[in-house]
mmCIF file as Biopython writes it, N, C-alpha, C and O atoms, coordinates in Angstrom:
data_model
#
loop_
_atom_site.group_PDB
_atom_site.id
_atom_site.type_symbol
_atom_site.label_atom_id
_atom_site.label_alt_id
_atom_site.label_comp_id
_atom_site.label_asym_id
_atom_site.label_entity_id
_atom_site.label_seq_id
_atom_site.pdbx_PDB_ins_code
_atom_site.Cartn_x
_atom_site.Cartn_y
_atom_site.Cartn_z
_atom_site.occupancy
_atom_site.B_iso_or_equiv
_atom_site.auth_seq_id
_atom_site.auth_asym_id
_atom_site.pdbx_PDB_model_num
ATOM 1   N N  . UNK A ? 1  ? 0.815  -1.201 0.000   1.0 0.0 1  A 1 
ATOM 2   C CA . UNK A ? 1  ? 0.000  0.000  0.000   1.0 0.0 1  A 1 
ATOM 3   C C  . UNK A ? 1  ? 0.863  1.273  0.000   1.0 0.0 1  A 1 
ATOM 4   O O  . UNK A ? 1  ? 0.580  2.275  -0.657  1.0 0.0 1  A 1 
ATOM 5   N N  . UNK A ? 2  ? 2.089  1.129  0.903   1.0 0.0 2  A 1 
ATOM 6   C CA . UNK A ? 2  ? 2.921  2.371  0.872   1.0 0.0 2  A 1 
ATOM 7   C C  . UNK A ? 2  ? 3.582  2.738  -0.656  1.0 0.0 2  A 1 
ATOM 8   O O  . UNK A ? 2  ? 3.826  3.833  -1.163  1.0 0.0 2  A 1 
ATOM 9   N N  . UNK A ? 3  ? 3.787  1.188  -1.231  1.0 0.0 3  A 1 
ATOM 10  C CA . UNK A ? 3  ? 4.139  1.286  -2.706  1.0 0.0 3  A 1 
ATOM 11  C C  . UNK A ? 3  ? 3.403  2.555  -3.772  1.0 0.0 3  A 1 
ATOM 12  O O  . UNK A ? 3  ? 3.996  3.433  -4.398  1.0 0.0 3  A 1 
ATOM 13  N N  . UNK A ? 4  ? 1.846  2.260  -3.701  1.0 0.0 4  A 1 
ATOM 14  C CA . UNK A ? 4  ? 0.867  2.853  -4.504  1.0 0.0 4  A 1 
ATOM 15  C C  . UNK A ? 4  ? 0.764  4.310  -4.241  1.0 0.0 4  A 1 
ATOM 16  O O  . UNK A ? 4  ? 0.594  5.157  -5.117  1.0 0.0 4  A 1 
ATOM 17  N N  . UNK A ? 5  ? 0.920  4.621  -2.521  1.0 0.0 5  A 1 
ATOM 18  C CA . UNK A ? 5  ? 0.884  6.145  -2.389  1.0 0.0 5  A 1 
ATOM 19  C C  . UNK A ? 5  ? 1.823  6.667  -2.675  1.0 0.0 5  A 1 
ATOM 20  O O  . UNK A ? 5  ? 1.677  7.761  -3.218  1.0 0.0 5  A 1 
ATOM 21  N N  . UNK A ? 6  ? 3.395  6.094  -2.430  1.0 0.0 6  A 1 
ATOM 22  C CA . UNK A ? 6  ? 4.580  6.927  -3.189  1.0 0.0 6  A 1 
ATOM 23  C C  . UNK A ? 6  ? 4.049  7.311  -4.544  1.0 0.0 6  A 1 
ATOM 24  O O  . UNK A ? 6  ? 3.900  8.492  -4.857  1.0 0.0 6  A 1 
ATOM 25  N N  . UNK A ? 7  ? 3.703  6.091  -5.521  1.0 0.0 7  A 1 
ATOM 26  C CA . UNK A ? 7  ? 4.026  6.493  -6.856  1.0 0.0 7  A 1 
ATOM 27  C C  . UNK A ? 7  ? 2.826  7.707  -7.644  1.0 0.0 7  A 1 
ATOM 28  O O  . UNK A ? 7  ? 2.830  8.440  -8.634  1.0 0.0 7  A 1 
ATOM 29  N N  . UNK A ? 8  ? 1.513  7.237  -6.086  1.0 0.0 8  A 1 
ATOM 30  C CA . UNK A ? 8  ? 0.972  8.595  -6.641  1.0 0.0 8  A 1 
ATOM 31  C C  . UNK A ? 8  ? 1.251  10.234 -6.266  1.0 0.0 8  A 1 
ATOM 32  O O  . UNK A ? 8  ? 0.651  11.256 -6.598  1.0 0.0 8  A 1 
ATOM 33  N N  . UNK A ? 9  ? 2.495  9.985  -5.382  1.0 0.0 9  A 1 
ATOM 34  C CA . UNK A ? 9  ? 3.072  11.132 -4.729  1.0 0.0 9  A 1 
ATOM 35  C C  . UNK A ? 9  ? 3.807  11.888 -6.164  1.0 0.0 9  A 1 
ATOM 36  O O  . UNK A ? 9  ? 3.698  12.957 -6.764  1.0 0.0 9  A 1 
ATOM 37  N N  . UNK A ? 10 ? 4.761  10.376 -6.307  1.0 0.0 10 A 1 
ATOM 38  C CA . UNK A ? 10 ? 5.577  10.974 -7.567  1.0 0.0 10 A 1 
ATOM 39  C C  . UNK A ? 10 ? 4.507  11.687 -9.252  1.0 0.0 10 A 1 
ATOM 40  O O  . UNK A ? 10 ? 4.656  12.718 -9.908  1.0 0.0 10 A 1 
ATOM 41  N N  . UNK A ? 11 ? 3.815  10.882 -9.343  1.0 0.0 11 A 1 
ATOM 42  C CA . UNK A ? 11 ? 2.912  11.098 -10.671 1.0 0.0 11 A 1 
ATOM 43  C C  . UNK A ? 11 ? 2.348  12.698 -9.979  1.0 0.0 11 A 1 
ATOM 44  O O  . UNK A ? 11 ? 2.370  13.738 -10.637 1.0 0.0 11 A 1 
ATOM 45  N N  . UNK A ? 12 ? 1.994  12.629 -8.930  1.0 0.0 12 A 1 
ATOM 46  C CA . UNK A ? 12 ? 1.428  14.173 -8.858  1.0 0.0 12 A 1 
ATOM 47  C C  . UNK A ? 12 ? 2.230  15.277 -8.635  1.0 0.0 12 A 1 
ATOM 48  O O  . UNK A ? 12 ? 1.884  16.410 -8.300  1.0 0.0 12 A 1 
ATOM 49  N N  . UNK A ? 13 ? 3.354  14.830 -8.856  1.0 0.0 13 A 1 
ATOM 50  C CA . UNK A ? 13 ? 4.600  16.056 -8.410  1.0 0.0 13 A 1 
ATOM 51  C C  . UNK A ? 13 ? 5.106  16.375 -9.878  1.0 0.0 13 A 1 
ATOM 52  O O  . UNK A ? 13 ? 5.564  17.482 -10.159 1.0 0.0 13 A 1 
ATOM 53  N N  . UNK A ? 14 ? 4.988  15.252 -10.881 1.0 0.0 14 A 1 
ATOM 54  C CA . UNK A ? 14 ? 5.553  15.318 -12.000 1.0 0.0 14 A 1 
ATOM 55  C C  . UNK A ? 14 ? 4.893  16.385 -12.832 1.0 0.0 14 A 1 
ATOM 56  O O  . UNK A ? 14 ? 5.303  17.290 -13.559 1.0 0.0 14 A 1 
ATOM 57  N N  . UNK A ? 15 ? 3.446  15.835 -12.363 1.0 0.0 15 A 1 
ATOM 58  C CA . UNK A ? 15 ? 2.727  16.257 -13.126 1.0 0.0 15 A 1 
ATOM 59  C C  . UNK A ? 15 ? 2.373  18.271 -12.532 1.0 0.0 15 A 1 
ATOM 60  O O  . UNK A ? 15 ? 1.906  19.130 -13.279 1.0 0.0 15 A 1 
ATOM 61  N N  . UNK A ? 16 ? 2.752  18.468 -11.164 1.0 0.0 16 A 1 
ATOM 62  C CA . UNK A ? 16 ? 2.999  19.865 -10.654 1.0 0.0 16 A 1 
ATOM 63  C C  . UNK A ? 16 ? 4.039  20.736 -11.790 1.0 0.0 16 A 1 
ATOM 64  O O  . UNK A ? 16 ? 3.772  21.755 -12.427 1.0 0.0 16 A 1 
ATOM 65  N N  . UNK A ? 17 ? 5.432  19.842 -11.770 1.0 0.0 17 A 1 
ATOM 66  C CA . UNK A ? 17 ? 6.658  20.355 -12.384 1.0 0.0 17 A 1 
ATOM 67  C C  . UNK A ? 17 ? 6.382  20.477 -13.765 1.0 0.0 17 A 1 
ATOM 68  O O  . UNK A ? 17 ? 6.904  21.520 -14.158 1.0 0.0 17 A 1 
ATOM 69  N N  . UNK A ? 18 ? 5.809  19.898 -14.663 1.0 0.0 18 A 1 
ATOM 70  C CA . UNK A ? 18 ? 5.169  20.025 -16.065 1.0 0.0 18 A 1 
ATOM 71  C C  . UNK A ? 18 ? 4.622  20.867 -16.035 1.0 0.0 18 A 1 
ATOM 72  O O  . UNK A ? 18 ? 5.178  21.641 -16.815 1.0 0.0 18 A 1 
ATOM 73  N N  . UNK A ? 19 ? 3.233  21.638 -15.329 1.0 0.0 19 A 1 
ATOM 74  C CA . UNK A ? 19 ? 2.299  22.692 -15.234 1.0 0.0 19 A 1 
ATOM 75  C C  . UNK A ? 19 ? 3.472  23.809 -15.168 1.0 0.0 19 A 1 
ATOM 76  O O  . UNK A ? 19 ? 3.415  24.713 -16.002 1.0 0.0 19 A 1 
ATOM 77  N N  . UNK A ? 20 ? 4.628  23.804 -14.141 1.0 0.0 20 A 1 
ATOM 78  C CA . UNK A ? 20 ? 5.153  24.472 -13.498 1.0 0.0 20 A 1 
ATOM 79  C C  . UNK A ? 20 ? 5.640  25.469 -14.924 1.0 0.0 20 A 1 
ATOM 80  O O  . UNK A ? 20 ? 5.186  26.442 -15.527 1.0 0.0 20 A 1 
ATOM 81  N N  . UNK A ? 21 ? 6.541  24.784 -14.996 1.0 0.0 21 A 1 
ATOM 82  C CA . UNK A ? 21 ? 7.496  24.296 -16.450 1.0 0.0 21 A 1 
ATOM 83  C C  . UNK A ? 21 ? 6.669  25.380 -17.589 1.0 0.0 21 A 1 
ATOM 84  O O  . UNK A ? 21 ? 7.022  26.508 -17.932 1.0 0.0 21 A 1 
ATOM 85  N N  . UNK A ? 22 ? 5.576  24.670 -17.978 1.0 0.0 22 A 1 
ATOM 86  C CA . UNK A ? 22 ? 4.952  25.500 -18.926 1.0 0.0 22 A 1 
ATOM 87  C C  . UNK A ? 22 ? 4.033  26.839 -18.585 1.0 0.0 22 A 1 
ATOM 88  O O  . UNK A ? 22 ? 3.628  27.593 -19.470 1.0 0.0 22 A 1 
ATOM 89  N N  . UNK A ? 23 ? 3.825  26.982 -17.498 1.0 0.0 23 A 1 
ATOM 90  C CA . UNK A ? 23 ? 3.576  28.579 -17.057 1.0 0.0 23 A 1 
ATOM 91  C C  . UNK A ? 23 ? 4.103  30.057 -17.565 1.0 0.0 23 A 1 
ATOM 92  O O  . UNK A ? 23 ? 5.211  30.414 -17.965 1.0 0.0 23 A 1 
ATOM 93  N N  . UNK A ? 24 ? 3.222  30.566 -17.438 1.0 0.0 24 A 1 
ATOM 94  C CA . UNK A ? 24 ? 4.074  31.836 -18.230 1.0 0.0 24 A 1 
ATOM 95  C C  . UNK A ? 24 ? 3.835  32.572 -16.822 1.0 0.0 24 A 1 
ATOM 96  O O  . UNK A ? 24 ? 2.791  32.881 -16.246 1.0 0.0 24 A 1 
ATOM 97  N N  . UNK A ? 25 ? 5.356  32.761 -16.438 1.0 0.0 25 A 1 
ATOM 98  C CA . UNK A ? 25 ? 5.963  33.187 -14.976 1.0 0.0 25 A 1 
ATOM 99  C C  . UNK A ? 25 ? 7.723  33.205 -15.398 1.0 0.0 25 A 1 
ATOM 100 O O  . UNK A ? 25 ? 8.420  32.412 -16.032 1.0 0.0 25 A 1 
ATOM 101 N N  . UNK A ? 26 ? 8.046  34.647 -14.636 1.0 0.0 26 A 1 
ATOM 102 C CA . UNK A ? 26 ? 9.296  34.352 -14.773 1.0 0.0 26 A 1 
ATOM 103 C C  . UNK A ? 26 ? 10.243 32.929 -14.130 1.0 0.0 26 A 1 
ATOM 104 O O  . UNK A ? 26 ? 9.952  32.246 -13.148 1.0 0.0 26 A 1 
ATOM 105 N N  . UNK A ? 27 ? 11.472 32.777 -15.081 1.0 0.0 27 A 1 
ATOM 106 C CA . UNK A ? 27 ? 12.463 31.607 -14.809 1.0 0.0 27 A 1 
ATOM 107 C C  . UNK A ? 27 ? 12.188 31.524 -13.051 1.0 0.0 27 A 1 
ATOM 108 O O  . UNK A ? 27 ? 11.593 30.651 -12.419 1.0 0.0 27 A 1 
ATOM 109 N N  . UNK A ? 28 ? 12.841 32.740 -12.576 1.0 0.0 28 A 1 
ATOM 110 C CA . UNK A ? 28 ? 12.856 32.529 -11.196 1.0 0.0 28 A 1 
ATOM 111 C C  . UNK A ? 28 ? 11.864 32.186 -10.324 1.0 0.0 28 A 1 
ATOM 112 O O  . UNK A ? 28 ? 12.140 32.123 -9.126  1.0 0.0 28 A 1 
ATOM 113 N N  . UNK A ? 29 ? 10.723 31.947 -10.722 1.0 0.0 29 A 1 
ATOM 114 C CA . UNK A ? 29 ? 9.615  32.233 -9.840  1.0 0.0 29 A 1 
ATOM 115 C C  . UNK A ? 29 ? 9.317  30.624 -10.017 1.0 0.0 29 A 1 
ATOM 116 O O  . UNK A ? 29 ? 8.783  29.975 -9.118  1.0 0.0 29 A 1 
ATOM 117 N N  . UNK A ? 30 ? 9.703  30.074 -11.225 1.0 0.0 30 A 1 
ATOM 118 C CA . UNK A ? 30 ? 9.529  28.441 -11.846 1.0 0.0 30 A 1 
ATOM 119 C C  . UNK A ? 30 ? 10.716 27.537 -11.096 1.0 0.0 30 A 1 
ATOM 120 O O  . UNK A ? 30 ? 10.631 26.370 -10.711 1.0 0.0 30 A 1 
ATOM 121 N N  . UNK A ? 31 ? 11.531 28.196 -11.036 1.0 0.0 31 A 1 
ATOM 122 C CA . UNK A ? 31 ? 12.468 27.709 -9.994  1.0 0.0 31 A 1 
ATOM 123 C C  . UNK A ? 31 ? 11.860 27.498 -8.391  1.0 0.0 31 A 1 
ATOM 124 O O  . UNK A ? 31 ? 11.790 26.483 -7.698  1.0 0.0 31 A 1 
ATOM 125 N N  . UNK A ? 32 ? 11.517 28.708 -8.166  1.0 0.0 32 A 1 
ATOM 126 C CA . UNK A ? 32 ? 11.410 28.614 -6.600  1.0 0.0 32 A 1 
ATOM 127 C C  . UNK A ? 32 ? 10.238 27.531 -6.360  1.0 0.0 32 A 1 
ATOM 128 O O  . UNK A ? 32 ? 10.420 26.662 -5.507  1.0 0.0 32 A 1 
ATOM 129 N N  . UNK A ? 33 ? 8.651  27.583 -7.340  1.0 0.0 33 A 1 
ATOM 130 C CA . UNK A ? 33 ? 7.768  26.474 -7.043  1.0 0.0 33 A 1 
ATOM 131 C C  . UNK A ? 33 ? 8.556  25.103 -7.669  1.0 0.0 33 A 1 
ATOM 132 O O  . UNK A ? 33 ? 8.498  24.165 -6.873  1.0 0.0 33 A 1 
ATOM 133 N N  . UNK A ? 34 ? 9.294  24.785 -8.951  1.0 0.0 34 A 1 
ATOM 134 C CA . UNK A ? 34 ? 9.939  23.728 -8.571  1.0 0.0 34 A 1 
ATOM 135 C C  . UNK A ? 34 ? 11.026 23.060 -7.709  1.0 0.0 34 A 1 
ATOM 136 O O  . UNK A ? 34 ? 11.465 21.985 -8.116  1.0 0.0 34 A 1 
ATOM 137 N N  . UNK A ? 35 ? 11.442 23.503 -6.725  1.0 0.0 35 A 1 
ATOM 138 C CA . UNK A ? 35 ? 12.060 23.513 -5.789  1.0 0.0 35 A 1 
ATOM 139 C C  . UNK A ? 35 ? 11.444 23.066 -4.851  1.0 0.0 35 A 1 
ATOM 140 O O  . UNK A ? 35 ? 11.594 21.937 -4.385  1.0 0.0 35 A 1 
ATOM 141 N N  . UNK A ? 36 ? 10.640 23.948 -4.449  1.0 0.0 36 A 1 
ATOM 142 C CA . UNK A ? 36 ? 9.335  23.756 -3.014  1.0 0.0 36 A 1 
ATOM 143 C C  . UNK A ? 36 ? 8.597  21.835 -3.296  1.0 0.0 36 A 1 
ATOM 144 O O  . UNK A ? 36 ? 8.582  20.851 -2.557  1.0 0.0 36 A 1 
ATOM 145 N N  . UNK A ? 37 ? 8.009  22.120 -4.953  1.0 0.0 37 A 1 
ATOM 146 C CA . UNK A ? 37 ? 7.713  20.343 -5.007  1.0 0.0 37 A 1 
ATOM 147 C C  . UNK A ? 37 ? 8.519  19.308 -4.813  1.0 0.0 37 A 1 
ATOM 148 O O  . UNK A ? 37 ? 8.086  18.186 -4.549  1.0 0.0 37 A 1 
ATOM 149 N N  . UNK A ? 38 ? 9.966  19.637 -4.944  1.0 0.0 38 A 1 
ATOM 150 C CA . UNK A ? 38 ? 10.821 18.539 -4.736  1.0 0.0 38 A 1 
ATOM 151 C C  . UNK A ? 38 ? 11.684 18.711 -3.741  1.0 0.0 38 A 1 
ATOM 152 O O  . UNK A ? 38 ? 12.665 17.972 -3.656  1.0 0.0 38 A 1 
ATOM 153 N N  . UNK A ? 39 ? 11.413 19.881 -2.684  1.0 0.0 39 A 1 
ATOM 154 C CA . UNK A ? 39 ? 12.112 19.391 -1.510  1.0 0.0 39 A 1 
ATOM 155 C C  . UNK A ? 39 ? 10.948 18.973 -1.036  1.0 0.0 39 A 1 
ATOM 156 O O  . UNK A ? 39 ? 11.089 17.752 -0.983  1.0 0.0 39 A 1 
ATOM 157 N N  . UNK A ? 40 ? 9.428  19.346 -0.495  1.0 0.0 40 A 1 
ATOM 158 C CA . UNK A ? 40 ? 8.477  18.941 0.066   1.0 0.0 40 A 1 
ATOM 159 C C  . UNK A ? 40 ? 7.449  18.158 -1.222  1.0 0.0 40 A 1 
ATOM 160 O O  . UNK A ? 40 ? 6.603  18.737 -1.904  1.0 0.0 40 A 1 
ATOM 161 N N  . UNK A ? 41 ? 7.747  17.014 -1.271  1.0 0.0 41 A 1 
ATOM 162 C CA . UNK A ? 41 ? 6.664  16.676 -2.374  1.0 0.0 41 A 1 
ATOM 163 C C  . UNK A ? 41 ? 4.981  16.745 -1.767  1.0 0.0 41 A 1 
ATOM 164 O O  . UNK A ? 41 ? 4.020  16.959 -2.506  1.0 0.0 41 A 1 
ATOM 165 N N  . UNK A ? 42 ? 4.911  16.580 -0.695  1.0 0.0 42 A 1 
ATOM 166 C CA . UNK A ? 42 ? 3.344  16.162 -0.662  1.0 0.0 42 A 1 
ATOM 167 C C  . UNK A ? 42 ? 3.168  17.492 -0.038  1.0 0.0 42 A 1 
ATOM 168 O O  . UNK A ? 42 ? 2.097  17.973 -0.407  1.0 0.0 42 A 1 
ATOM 169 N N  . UNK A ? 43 ? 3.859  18.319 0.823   1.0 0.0 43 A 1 
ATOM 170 C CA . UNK A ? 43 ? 3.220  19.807 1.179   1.0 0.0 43 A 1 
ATOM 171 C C  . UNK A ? 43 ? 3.423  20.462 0.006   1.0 0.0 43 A 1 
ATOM 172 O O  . UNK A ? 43 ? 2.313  20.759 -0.436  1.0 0.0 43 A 1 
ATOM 173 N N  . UNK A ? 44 ? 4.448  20.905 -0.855  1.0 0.0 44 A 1 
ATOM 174 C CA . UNK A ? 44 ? 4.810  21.399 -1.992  1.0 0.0 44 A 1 
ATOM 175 C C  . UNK A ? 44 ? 3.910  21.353 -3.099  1.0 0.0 44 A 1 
ATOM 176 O O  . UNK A ? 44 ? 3.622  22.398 -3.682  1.0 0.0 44 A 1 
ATOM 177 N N  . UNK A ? 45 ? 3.380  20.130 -3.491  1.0 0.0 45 A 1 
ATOM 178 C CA . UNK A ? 45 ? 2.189  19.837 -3.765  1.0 0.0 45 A 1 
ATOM 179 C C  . UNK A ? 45 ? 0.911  20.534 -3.441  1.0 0.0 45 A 1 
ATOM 180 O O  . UNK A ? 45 ? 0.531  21.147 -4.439  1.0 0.0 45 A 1 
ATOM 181 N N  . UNK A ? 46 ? 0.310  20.641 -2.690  1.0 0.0 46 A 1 
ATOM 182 C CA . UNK A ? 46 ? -0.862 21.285 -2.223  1.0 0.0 46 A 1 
ATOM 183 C C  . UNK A ? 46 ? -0.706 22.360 -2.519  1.0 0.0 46 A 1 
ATOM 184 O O  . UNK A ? 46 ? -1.656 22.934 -3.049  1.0 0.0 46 A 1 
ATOM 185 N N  . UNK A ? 47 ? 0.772  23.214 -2.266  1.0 0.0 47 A 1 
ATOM 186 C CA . UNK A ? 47 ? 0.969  24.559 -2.050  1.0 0.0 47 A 1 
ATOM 187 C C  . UNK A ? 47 ? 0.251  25.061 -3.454  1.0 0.0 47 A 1 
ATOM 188 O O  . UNK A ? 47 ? -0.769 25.658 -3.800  1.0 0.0 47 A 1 
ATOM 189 N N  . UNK A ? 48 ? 1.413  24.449 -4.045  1.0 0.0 48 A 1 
ATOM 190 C CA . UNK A ? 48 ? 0.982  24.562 -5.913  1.0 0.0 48 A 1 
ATOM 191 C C  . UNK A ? 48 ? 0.001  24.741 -6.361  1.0 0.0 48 A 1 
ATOM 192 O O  . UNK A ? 48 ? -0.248 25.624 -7.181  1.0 0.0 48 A 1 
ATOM 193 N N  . UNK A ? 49 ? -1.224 23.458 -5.649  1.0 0.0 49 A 1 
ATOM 194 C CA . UNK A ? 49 ? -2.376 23.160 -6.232  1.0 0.0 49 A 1 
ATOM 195 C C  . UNK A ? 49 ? -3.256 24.557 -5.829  1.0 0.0 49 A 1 
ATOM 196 O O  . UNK A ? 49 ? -4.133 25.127 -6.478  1.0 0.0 49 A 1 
ATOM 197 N N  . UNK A ? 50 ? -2.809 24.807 -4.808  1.0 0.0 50 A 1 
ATOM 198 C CA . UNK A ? 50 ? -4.057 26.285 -3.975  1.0 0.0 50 A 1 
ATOM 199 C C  . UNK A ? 50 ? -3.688 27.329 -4.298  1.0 0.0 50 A 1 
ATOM 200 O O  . UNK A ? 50 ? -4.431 28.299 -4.143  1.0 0.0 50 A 1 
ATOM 201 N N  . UNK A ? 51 ? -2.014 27.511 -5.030  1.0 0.0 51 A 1 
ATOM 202 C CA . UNK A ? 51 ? -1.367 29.156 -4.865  1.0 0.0 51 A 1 
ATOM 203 C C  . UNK A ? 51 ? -0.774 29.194 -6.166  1.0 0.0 51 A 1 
ATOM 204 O O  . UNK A ? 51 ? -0.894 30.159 -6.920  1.0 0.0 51 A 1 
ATOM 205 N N  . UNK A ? 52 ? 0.012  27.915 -6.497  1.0 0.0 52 A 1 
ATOM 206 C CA . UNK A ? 52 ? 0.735  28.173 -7.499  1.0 0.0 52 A 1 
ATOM 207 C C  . UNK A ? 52 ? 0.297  28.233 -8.863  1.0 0.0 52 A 1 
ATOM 208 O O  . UNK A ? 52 ? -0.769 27.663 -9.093  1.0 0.0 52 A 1 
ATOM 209 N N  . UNK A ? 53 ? 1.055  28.965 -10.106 1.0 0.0 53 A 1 
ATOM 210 C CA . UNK A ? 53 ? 1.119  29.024 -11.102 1.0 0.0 53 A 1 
ATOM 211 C C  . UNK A ? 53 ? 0.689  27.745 -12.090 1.0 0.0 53 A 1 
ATOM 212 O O  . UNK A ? 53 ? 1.061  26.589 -11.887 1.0 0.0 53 A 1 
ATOM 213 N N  . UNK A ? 54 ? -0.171 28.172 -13.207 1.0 0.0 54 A 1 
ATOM 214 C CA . UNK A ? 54 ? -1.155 26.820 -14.221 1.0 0.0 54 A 1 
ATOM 215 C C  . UNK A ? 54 ? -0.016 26.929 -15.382 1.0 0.0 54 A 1 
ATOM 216 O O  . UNK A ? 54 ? 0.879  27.771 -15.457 1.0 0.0 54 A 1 
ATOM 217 N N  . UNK A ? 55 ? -0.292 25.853 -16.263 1.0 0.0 55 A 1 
ATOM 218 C CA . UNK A ? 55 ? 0.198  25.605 -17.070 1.0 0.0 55 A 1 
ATOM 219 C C  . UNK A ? 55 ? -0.426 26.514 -18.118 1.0 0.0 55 A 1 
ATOM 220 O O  . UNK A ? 55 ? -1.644 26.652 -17.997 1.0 0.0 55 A 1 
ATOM 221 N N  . UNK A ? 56 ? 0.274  27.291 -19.318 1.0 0.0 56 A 1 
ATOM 222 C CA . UNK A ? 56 ? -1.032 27.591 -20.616 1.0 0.0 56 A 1 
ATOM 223 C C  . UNK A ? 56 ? -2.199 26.359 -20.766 1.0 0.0 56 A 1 
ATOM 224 O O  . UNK A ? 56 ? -1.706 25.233 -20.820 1.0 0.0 56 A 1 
ATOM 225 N N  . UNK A ? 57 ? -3.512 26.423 -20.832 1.0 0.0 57 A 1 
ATOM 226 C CA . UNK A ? 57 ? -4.383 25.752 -21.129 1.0 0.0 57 A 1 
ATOM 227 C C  . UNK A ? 57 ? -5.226 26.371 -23.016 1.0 0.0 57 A 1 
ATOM 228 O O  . UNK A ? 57 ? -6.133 25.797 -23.620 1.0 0.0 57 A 1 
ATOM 229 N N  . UNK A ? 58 ? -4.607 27.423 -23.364 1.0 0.0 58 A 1 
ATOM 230 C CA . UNK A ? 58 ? -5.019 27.854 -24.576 1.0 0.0 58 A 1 
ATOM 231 C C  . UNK A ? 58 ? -4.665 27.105 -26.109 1.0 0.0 58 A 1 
ATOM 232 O O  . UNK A ? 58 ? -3.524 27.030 -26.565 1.0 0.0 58 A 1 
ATOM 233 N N  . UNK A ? 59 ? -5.486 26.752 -26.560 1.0 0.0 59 A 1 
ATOM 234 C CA . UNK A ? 59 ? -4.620 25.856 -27.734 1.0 0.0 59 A 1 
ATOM 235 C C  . UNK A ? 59 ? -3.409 26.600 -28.886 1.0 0.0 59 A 1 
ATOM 236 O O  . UNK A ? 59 ? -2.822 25.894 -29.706 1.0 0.0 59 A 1 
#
């Protein structure tokens, strides 16, 4: 069981750093939220989800 929650720790962090990544936000600011997800993945995470920066969603 601990197996399944890591890997959905990891899939949802990946998937934070991708959003992150493609944001239109300066370098530095993409740095500091990818940072925060991968020193704290599961608080870092949330942070993101409530505060941080979206990916473009425009086609």
């Amino acid at each position: 069981m601990q197996t399944i929650g890591g890997l959905l720790i990891f899939v949802l962090d990946i998937w934070a750093i991708a959003s992150i990544f493609n944001a239109r936000v300066e370098t530095g600011t993409k740095i500091m939220w990818i940072l925060l997800v991968l020193i704290l993945p599961v608080i870092g995470f949330l942070i993101w989800f409530f505060a941080g920066p979206r990916g473009d969603t425009s086609p």
